[in-house]
C-alpha positions in Angstrom: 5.0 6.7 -3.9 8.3 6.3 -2.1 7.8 4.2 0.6 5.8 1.5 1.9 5.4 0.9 5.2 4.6 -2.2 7.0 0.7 -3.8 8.0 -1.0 -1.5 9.7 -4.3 -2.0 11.8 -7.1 0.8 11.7 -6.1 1.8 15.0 -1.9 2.1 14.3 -2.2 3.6 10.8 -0.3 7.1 10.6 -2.0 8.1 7.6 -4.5 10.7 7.9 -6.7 9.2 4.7 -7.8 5.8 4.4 -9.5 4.2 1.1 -11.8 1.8 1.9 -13.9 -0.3 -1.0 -17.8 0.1 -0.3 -20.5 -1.7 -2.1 -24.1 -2.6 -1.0 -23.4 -5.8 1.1 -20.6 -4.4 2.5 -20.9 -6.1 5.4 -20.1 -9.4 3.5 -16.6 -7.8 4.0 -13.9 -9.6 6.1 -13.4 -7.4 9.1 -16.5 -4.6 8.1 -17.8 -5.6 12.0 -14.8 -4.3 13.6 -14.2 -1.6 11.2 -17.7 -0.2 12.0 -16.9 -0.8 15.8 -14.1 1.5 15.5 -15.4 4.1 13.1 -19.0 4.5 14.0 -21.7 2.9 13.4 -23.3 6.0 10.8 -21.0 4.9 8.3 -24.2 2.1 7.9 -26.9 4.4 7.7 -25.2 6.6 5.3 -24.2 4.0 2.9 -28.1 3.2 3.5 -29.2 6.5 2.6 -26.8 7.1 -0.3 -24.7 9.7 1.3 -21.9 7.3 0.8 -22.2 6.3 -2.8 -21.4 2.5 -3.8 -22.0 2.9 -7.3 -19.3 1.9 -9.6 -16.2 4.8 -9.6 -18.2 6.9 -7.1 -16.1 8.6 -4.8 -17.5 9.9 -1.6 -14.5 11.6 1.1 -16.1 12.0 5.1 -14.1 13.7 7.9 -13.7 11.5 10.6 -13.2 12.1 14.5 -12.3 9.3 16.5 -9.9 10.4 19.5 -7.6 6.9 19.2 -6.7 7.1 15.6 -4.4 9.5 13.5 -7.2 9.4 10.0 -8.9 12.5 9.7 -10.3 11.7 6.3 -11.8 8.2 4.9 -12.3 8.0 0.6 -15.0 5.9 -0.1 -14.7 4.1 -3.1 -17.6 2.8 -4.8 -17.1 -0.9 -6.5 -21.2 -1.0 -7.6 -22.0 -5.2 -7.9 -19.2 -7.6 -6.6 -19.8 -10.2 -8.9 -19.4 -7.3 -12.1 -15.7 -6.3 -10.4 -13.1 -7.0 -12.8 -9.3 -6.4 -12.6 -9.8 -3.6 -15.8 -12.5 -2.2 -13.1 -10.6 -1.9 -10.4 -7.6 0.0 -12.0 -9.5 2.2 -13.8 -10.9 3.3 -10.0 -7.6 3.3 -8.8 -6.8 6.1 -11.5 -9.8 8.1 -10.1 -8.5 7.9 -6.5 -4.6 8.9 -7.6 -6.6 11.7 -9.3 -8.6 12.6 -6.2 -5.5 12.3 -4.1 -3.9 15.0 -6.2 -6.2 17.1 -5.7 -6.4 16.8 -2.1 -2.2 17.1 -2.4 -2.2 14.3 -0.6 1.6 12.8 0.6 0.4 9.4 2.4 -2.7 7.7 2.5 -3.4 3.8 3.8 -5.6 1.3 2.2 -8.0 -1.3 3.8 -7.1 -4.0 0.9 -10.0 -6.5 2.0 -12.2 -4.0 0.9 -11.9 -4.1 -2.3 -11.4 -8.0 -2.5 -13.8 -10.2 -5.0 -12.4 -13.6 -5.4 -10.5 -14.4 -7.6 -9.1 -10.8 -6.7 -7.3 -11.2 -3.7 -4.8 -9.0 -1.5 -1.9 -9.1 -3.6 -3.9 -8.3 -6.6 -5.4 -5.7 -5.0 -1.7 -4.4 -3.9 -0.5 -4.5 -7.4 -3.5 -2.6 -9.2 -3.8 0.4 -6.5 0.1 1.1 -6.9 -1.0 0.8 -10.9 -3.8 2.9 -11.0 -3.4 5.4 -8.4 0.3 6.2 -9.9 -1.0 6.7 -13.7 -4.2 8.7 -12.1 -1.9 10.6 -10.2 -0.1 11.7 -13.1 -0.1 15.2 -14.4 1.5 16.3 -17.8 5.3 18.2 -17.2 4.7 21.5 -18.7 6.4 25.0 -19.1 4.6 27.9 -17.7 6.6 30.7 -15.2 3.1 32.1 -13.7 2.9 29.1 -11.0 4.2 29.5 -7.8 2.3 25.8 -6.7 4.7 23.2 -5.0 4.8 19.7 -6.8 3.4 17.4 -4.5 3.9 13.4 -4.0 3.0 10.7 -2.2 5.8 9.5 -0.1 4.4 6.7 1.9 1.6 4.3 2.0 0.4 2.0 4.8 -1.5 -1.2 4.3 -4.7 -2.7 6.9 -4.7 -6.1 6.1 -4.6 -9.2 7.3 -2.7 -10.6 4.6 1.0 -11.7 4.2 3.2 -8.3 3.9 6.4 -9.4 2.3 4.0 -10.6 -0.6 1.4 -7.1 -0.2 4.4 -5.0 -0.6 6.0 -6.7 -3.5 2.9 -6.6 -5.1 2.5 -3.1 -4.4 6.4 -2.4 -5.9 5.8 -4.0 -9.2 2.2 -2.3 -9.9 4.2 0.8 -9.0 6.8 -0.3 -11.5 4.3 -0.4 -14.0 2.6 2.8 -13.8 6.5 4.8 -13.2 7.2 3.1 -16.9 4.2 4.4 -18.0 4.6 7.7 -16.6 8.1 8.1 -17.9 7.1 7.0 -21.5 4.1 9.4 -21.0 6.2 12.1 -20.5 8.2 11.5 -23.6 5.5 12.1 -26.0 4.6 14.9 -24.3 7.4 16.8 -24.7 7.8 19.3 -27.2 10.0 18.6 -30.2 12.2 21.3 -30.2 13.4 19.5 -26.7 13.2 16.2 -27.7 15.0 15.9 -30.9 16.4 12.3 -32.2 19.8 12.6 -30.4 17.8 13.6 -27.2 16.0 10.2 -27.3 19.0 8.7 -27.6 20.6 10.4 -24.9 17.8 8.6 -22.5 18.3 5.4 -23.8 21.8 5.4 -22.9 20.9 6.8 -19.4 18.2 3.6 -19.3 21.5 1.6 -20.5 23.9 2.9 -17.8 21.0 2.7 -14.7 19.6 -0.6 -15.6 23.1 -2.4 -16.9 22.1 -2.7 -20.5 24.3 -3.1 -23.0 23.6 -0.3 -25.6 24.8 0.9 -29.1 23.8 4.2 -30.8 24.6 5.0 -34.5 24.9 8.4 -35.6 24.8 9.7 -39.3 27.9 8.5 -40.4 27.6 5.4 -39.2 23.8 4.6 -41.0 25.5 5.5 -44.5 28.2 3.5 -43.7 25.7 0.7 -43.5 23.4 2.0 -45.9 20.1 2.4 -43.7 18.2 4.2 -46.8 15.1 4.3 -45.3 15.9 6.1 -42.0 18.3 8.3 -43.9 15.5 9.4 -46.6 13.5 10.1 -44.1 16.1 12.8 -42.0 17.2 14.5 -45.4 15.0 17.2 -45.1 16.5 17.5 -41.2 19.5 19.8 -40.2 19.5 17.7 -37.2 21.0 14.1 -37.4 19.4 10.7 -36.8 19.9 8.1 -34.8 19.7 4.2 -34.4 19.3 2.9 -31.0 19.4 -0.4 -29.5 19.6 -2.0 -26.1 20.0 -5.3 -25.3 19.0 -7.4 -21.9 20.8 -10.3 -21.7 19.1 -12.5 -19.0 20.4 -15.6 -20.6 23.7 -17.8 -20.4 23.1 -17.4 -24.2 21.7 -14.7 -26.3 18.8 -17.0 -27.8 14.9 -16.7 -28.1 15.2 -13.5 -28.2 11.7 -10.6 -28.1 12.7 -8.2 -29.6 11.1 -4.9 -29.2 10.9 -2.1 -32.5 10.0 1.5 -31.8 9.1 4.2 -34.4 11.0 7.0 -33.0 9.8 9.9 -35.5 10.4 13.3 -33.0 8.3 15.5 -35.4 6.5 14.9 -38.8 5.4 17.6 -40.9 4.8 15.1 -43.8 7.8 16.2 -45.7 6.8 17.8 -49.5 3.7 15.4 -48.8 3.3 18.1 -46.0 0.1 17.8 -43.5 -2.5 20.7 -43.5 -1.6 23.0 -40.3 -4.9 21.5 -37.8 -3.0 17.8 -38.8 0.6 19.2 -37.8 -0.2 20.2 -34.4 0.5 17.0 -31.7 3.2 15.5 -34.2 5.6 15.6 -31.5 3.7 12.6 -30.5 4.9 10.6 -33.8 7.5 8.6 -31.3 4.8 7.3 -29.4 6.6 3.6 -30.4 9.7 4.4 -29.4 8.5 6.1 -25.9 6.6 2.6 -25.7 9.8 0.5 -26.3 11.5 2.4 -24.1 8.9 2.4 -21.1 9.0 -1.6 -21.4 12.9 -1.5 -21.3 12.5 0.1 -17.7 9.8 -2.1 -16.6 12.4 -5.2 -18.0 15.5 -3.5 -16.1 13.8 -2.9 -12.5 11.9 -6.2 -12.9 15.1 -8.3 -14.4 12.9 -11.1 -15.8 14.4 -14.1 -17.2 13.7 -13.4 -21.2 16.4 -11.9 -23.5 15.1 -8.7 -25.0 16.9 -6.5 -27.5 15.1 -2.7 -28.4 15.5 -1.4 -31.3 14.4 2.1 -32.0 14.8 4.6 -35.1 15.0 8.1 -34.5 14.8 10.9 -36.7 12.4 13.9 -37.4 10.2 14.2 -40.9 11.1 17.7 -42.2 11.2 19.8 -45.1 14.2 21.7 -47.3 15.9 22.0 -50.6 17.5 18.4 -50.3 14.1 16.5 -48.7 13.3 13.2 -49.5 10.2 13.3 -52.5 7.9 11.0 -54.1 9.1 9.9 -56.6 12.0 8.8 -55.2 13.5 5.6 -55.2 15.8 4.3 -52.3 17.6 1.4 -51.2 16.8 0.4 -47.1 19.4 -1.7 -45.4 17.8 -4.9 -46.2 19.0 -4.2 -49.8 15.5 -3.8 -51.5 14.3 -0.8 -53.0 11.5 1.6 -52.4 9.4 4.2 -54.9 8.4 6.8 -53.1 4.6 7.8 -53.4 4.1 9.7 -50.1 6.8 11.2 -47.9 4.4 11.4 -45.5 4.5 7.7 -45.2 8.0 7.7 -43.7 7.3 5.7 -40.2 7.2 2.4 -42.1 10.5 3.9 -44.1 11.8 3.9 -40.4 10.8 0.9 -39.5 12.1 -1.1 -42.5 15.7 -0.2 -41.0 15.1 -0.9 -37.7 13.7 -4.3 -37.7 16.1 -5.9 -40.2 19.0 -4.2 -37.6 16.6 -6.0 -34.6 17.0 -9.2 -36.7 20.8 -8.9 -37.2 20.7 -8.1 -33.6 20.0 -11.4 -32.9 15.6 -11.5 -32.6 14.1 -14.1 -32.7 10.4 -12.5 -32.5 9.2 -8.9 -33.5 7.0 -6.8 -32.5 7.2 -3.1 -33.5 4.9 -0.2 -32.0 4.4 3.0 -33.9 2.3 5.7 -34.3 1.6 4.9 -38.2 -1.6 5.8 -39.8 -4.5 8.1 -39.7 -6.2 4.7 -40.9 -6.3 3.0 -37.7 -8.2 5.1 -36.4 -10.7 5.4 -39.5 -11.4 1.6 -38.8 -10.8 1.2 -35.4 -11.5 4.8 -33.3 -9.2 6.1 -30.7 -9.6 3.6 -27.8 -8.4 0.7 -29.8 -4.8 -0.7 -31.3 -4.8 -2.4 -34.5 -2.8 -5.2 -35.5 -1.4 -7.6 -37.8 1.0 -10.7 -37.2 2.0 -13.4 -39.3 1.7 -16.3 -36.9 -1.0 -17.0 -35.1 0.1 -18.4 -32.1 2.2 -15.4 -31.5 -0.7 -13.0 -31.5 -2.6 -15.1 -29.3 -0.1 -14.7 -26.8 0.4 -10.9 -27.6 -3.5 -10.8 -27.0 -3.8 -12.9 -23.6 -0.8 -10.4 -22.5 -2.9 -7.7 -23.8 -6.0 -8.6 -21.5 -4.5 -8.9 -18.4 -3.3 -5.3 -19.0 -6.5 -4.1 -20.2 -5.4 -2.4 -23.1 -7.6 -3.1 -25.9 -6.0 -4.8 -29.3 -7.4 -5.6 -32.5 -6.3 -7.7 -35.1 -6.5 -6.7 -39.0 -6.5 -9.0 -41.8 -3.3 -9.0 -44.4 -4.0 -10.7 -47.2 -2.0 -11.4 -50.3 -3.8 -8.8 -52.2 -2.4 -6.6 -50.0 0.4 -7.9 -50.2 0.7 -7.8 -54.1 -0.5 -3.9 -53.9 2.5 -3.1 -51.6 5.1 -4.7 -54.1 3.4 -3.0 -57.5 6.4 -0.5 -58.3 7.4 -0.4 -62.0 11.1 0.7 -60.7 11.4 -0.8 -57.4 10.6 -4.0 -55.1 8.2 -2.0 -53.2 6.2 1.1 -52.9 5.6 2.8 -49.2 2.1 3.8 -49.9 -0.4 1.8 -52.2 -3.4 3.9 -51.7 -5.5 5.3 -48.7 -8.6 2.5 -48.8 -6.9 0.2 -46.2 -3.9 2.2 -45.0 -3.4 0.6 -41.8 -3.0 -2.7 -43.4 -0.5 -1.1 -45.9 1.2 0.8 -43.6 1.8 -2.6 -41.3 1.9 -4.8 -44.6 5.0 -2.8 -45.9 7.0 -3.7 -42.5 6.1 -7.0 -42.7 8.1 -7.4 -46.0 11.2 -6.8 -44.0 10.4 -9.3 -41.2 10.0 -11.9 -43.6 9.4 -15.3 -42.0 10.3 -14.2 -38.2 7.7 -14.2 -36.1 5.8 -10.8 -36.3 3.2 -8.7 -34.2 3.1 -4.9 -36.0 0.8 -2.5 -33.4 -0.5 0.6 -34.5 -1.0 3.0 -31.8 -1.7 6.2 -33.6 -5.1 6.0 -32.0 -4.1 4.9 -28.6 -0.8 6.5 -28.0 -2.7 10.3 -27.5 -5.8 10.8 -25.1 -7.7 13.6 -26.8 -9.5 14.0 -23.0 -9.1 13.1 -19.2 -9.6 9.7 -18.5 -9.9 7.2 -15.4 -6.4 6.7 -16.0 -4.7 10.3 -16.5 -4.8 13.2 -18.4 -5.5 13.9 -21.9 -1.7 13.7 -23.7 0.1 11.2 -23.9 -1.2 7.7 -22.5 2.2 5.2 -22.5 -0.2 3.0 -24.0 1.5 -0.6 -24.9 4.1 -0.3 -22.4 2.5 -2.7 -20.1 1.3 -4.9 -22.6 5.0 -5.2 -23.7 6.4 -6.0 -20.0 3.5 -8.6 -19.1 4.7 -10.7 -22.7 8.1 -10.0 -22.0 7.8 -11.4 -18.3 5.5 -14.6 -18.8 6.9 -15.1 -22.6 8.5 -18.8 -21.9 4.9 -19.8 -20.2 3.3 -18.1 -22.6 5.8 -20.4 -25.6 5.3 -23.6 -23.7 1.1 -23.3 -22.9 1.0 -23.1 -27.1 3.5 -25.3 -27.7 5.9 -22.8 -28.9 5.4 -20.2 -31.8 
C-alpha cells in the first residue's frame, strides 16, 4: 500500500473495488440511504435473503454496473452484531479482506469507513486497523522456487468515502500500515532459511535499520565478546564455524539518555541442541529460534518511522546452536559477562545462555527497564498452547502496563508465577552460582527465572514466544510461518510508555 489518496465520494472513487461493512440493521449506517440510492436498491433484498452474508468474517464480492461510477466490484464484509464488534474483531476481518484482495491481485481498492463504524470505533480507528489488518492478511511468505512465472502483485493506492476529517483518516491509515510493514518485515526474518540468515546476516540488517532510521548502532564481533568476556554467548557459538555477534541500537529521543526501555532479543539463527541434540521431527523450523530478535527488531522500525518521544536501546544476541569437536557440553562450567558462573546441564538450553549476555550489556547500555522476547522453551507451550505468550516480571506495575499495551494489540499474554523455590532450584550448582536447566516440570519458569538472575532489581518483563512466534496454519491474520508476534505489542508500550509511567504512578 503505497499511496493514499484523498476523500473520495461513491461517485468520484477510481477504485474498481469498494469494501463496505454490512450487518443486519445496516441501514442504521450513516449515509446507507444514499449509498443504496446510488448502488441499487437489491443490495437490500439480498442482504434480506442472505445472498449478502452479515455474519461475522463473511465475505461476499458482487459485480456491480452502474454507468456513473468507475467500481466494478463491491466486498461485503460481514461484522455479525454491532454491539459484539471489537477492535481485535475488526483486524482480524481486515486480515481476511488483505487475503481476499490477494487473491483477486488486487492493486487499489477504496473503503466506505462509516461502514464499519461502532462507537467507540470511529473513522480514524477504523483507518488505522484496515491498513493493520489488510497489510498482515496480505502477506505471503518469500520463498525459493524457479517453476513460477506469477508477477508479485501490490496494492499501490487506496481511496477513502468518508465524511470524516482526511488529514487525521490518512495518518491513521500510515501508522496502522506502519504496524503491519514491521510485522511483515520481522515475519520475513524467521522465515528465512538459516543457511541465509546466519548471525552476521542479522546483524547486517540491524545496521541497515541503523543507517535508514538514524540510529546509533554498535555490533561486536568474536573478538571483541572475549575481549569482554560474554561466556554465555560464546559457549553457545563454540560448536559454530561461523562467528557471533552482539547487536545493539540505540534511539535517543531524549535531551538525555534516561528512562530508558530497553528491548532484548534472542537471536539464536539455528539450534540443533548442541551434544543435547533435538530428535530430527524437533530440528526442523529451528531457523525460527530468532523469533526475539526478529521481534526487537520489527519494534525498532515501528520506533524509527514513528519517532516517539521514549529512549529505547535493543539489544540482540546472535549466534547459531551447533555441534563439533570443540561444542559447548553439560557439564561445563562457564563464566557470562555478568561475572557469575554457570554448570551446564543442557546445551540445549542455550537461549537463556544468550540472554544472560545480552541484558547485562542492555543494562550497561544504559536501561532502565527490560524486557526480553525469545523463543525459549518447549514448556510454554505445554502450559500455555500455541496462541498464547507466557510471562514473568518482577514488578507488578510494569506488567500491568506491558498487559494494557498488550490488549490494545490483541496479542494474548500470560503471566507465570516465579517463586523463590524456583528461584532456589535455578541456583542449586555444587560448582557454580547457577545451573541453566533445573529440570523439565516447570521449564518455562526456569527458562525465564535463569534471565531474571541477571536483571537483578531492574524492572523486568521476560516473554516467551516459542508458542506464538510460528503459526503452524493460515490464520485471519496471515499465513502459517512466521507471525511477527510481539512486535506491536512492543511499539504500542514503547509509544504510550510515559502515560503509561504516570497513570501508575511510575514503576
Amino acid at each position: 500500500m503505497k499511496t493514499i489518496k484523498d476523500m473520495k465520494t461513491f461517485e468520484t472513487t477510481t477504485s474498481e473495488l469498494l469494501i463496505v461493512g454490512v450487518r443486519k440493521n445496516s441501514n442504521l449506517i450513516k449515509g446507507w440511504d444514499q449509498f443504496i440510492s446510488f448502488f441499487g436498491n437489491s443490495i437490500e433484498e439480498w442482504i434480506r435473503e442472505g445472498d449478502i452474508q452479515t455474519d461475522q468474517k463473511k465475505l461476499t464480492k458482487i459485480p456491480v454496473k452502474t454507468s456513473n461510477s468507475n467500481v466494478k466490484r463491491i466486498l461485503f464484509v460481514g461484522l455479525g452484531d454491532r454491539k459484539k464488534l471489537t477492535e481485535q474483531l475488526l483486524r482480524e476481518t481486515f486480515g481476511l479482506v488483505g487475503k481476499e484482495l490477494k487473491k483477486l491481485k488486487a492493486n487499489s481498492f477504496s473503503i466506505w469507513l462509516e461502514s464499519f463504524t461502532a462507537a467507540p470505533i470511529d473513522e480514524n480507528d477504523i483507518a488505522f486497523l484496515s491498513a493493520e489488518g489488510i497489510g498482515m492478511g496480505y502477506y505471503t511468505i518469500p520463498n525459493y522456487k524457479t517453476t513460477s512465472n506469477e508477477p508479485d502483485t501490490t496494492i499501490e493506492t487506496v481511496e477513502f468515502v468518508t465524511e470524516a476529517d482526511i488529514d487525521e483518516v490518512v495518518s491513521s491509515f500510515n501508522v496502522g500500515k506502519v504496524y503491519a510493514d514491521s510485522v511483515n518485515e520481522a515475519r520475513s526474518l524467521v522465515n528465512r532459511p538459516p543457511n541465509l540468515l546466519t548471525a552476521p546476516d542479522l546483524a547486517d540488517y540491524a545496521v541497515q535499520l541503523a543507517e535508514q532510521y538514524g540510529f546509533e548502532v554498535e555490533i561486536l564481533n568474536k573478538a571483541e565478546l572475549e575481549e569482554l568476556g560474554m561466556g554465555g554467548i560464546l559457549a553457545v557459538n563454540q560448536g559454530s564455524s561461523i562467528e557471533p555477534r552482539m547487536i545493539t541500537l540505540k534511539y535517543q529521543a531524549k535531551e538525555t539518555f534516561e528512562n530508558v526501555v530497553g528491548l532484548v532479543g534472542k537471536g539464536v539463527t539455528y539450534d540443533t541442541g548442541g551434544y543435547s541434540i533435538k530428535p530430527k521431527t524437533g530440528m526442523v523450523g529451528m531457523k525460527g529460534d530468532m523469533g526475539g530478535a526478529a521481534a526487537v527488531l520489527g519494534a525498532m522500525r515501528i520506533v524509527g518511522e514513528l519517532r516517539p518521544d521514549q529512549n529505547v536501546v535493543a539489544v540482540i544476541g546472535a549466534t547459531d546452536n551447533m555441534i563439533s569437536s570443540d561444542a559447548m557440553k553439560p557439564d561445563d562450567v562457564i563464566t557470562t559477562y555478568s561475572g557469575k558462573t554457570v554448570e551446564v546441564l543442557n546445551s540445549d538450553a542455550e537461549g537463556r545462555l544468550v540472554l544472560a549476555d545480552a541484558v547485562t550489556y542492555a543494562k550497561q547500555h544504559g536501561a532502565n527497564y527490560l524486557i526480553d522476547v525469545a523463543t525459549l522453551t518447549g514448556g510454554v507451550i505445554t502450559a500455555l498452547g500455541y496462541d498464547k505468550t507466557g510471562a514473568l516480571s518482577n514488578n507488578e506495575a510494569f506488567f500491568d502496563a506491558f498487559i494494557e499495551a498488550s490488549i490494545e494489540t490483541g496479542e494474548f499474554v500470560w503471566g507465570m508465577p516465579l517463586t523463590e523455590s524456583d528461584k532456589k532450584r535455578i541456583r542449586k550448582s555444587d560448582v557454580a552460582d547457577l545451573n541453566n536447566s533445573p529440570g523439565s516440570d516447570g521449564h518455562m519458569i526456569f527458562g525465564g527465572g535463569f534471565v531474571g538472575e541477571f536483571v537483578e532489581n531492574t524492572p523486568w518483563i521476560h516473554l516467551d514466544i516459542a508458542g506464538t512466534s510460528d503459526a503452524k496454519s493460515a490464520h485471519d491474520l496471515g499465513p502459517k510461518g512466521g507471525t511477527g508476534v510481539m512486535v506491536r505489542t512492543l511499539a504500542t508500550l514503547v509509544e504510550r510508555f510515559e502515560d503509561l509511567q504516570k497513570e501508575r504512578n511510575s514503576f
